[in-house]
C-alpha angles and dihedrals in degrees: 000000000000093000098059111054118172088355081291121153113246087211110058096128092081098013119102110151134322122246095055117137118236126191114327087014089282117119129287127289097246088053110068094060087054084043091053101040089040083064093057109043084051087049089046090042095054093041090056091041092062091035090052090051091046107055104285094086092143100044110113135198094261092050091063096043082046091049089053092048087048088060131186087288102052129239139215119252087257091055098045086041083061099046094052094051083244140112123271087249093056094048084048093058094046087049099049087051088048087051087044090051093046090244094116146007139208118231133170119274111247092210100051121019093210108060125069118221119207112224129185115252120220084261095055089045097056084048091058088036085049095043085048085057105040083048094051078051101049085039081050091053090048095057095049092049089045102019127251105263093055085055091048083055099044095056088037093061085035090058086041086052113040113068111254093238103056099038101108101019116135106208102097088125080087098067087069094060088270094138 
């Protein structure tokens, strides 16, 4: 993986040792949002590892977040660009390696000629099924490791902390500079 070159840590430039208390003997503010997106990332990598053995090797991270901004309705290359936090080119480019994966295709809109939806496949749809499914597994292995009630817990003060409005929004590639 690109982030971890030679086992070194990609944010050395605050970090200076676990372990460290923070205010009310609790970590560090920097830490909470690694942690969070540590968790993440750990929850993404082993998704695409059992996708991967399971006939979706070539299936990555952005396809999924592009499958879910297509919809069950469809969308153009514009919306799903939106909806990504991305341009229309880059959507374009995520779509055309969906097509070329057989997750998606691309159709006429019935309402304006002049605009292409994209659509899932079958194919794109048992992905998603199948992602729904590893993720209820690794959510599953979690709570066994934790125990169910601190993960309970855990997505309970998640939902009383994320705004509503932005809790399931896919456009974090903005947050890189990506209008």
């Amino acid at each position: 993986m690109v982030d971890h070159v030679a086992k070194e840590n990609v944010n050395q430039v605050v970090d200076n040792g676990k372990g460290d208390s923070g205010p009310e003997g609790g970590g560090r503010g920097y830490e909470l949002p690694l942690l969070l997106f540590g968790g993440f990332r750990t929850l993404i990598d082993r998704l695409h590892a059992r996708l991967a053995t399971e006939g979706h090797p070539d299936l990555r991270p952005a396809h999924g977040f592009a499958m879910q901004a297509i919809g069950a309705r469809g969308a153009t290359a514009s919306e799903i660009g939106r909806r990504l936090g991305v341009s229309k080119q880059a959507a374009g480019k995520t779509v055309d390696r969906l097509l070329a994966l057989g997750y998606a295709e691309r159709a006429d809109d019935p309402t304006d000629a002049r605009r292409k939806l994209v659509h899932l496949t079958p194919r794109g749809y048992a992905a998603l099924a199948r992602s729904a499914a590893i993720f209820d597994e690794l959510r599953a292995e979690w709570a066994a490791t934790l125990g169910a009630d601190r993960v309970r817990d855990l997505e309970a003060a998640l939902r009383n902390v994320v705004p509503a409005e932005t809790a399931f929004r896919l456009d974090a590639t903005s947050w890189l500079g990506t209008p």
